[in-house]
N, C-alpha and C positions, 0 to 999 in steps of 0.2 A: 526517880527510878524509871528508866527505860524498859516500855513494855516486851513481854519475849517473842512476841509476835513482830517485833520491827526488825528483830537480829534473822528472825526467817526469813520474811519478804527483801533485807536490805539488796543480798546479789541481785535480787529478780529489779530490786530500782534502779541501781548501779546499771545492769543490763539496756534497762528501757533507756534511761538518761542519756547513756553512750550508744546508745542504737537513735535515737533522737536528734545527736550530735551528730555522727554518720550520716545521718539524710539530710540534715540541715546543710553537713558537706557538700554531698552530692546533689542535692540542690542546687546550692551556689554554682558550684561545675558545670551543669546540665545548663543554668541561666547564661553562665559567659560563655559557652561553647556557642549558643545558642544566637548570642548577643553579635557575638566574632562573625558566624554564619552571615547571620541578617547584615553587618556592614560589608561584608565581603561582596553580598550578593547587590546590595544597591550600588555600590563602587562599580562592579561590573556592569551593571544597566547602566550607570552615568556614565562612563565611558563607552560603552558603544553607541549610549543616547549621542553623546558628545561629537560621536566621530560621524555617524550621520547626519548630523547636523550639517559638522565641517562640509563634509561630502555635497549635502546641499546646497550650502553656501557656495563652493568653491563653481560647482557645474551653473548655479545661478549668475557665474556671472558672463553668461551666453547672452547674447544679446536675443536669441531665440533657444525655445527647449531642446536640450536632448535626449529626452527620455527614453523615445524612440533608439535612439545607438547607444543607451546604455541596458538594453534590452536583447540588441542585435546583438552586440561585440562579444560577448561572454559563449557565445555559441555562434559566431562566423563562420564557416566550412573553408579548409585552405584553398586557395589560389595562384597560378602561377603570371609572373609578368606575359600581359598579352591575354590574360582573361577579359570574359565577356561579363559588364556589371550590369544587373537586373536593379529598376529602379525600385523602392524600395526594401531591397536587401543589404546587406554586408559580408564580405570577404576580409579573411586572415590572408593577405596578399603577400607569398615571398619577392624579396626586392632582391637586386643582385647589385654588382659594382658597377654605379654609375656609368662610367667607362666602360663598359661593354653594354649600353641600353641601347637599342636605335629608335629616337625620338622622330617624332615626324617632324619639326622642326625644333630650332636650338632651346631649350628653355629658356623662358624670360628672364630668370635670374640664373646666372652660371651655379652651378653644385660646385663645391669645395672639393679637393681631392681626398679619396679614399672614404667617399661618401655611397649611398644607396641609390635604387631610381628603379622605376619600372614606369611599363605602359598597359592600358586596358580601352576597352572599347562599350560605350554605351550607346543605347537606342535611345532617345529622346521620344516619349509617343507624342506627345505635343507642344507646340511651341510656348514656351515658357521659363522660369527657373526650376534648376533643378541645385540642391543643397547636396555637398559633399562633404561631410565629416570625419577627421584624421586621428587615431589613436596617439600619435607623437608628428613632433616639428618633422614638416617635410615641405616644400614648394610645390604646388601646384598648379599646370596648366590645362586649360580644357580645349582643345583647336577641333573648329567646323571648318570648312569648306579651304583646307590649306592654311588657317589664322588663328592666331591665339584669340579667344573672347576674351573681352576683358570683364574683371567679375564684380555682379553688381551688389555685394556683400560679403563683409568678413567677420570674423570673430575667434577669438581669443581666448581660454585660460585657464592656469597654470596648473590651480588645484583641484580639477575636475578631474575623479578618479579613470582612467584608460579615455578622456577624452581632451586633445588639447587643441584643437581648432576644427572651423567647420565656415567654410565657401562656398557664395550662391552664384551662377551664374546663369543668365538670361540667356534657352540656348532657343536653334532651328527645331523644328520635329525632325528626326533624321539621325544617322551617326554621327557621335562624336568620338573622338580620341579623348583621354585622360593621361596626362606625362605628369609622373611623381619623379621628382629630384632631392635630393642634399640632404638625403636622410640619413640619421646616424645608425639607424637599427636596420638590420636587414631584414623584418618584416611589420609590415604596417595592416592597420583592421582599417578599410575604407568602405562606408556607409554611402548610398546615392539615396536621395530622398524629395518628396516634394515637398516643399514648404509648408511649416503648420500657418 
């Protein structure tokens, strides 16, 4: 015989049991939301981990750093062809059509038609190299005293975020001219620096 005191309390177990159940639900919920959260968020760390990495990889393979012009270039002030370049600084330089630049002489390697080009002027304060860093593929010439220098270092590449080449050239103290040619964009970020 079933006591009468179990037919009182049974709603109130039925209640607890299924309220029990309920939390044990929401439980479980609460842990895979939770769970989902947590890979979502490491997914995202490893992939930006990932992508700076890339990033360093790719600008690593300078044969010298550019820390320096991935520093300058994100805040360059614009420029027009025929600006004056402060040595370590950098300009957002508009280029125009090749074809209507006036070089002081021809570039050393011709520009393809319907390509870019400008020219700028820097001071050399002493005699030495000075490093020129290019946001995209462009030709560069640096002429003293009526002559193209010839440069005594280059470098290269591809995957280096807004930076894809950077040229030393051994120059006079004095003015020089800078003639940018063959470029496909019509504005280029150009860094002037001294050697680390």
């Amino acid at each position: 015989m079933v006591p009468k005191f179990t037919f009182l309390f049974s709603p109130w177990l039925h209640l607890y049991r299924y309220s029990c159940i309920g939390e044990s639900i929401l439980h479980t919920i609460w842990v895979t939301f939770a769970m989902k959260k947590a890979a979502i968020s490491l997914f995202a760390f490893l992939a930006g981990t990932n992508l700076a990495i890339a990033a360093d990889a790719g600008c690593g393979a300078f044969k010298w750093p550019v820390a320096r012009e991935q520093a300058l270039f994100p805040a360059a002030p614009a420029a027009q062809s025929g600006a004056d370049l402060a040595v370590g600084q950098a300009v957002d330089l508009a280029l125009a059509a090749v074809d209507t630049v006036s070089f002081e002489i021809p570039p050393a390697r011709a520009p393809a038609a319907g390509t870019f080009g400008a020219t700028a002027s820097v001071t050399v304060p002493t005699e030495g190299e000075l490093q020129f860093s290019l946001s995209d593929e462009v030709w560069i010439d640096v002429v003293q005293d009526g002559h193209a220098v010839k440069s005594a270092g280059f470098s290269r590449a591809k995957a280096c975020p807004g930076i894809r080449k950077s040229v030393r050239f051994k120059l006079s103290a004095g003015p020089a001219t800078v003639q940018l040619s063959g470029a496909k964009k019509a504005d280029l970020k150009v860094a002037v620096l001294t050697p680390e």
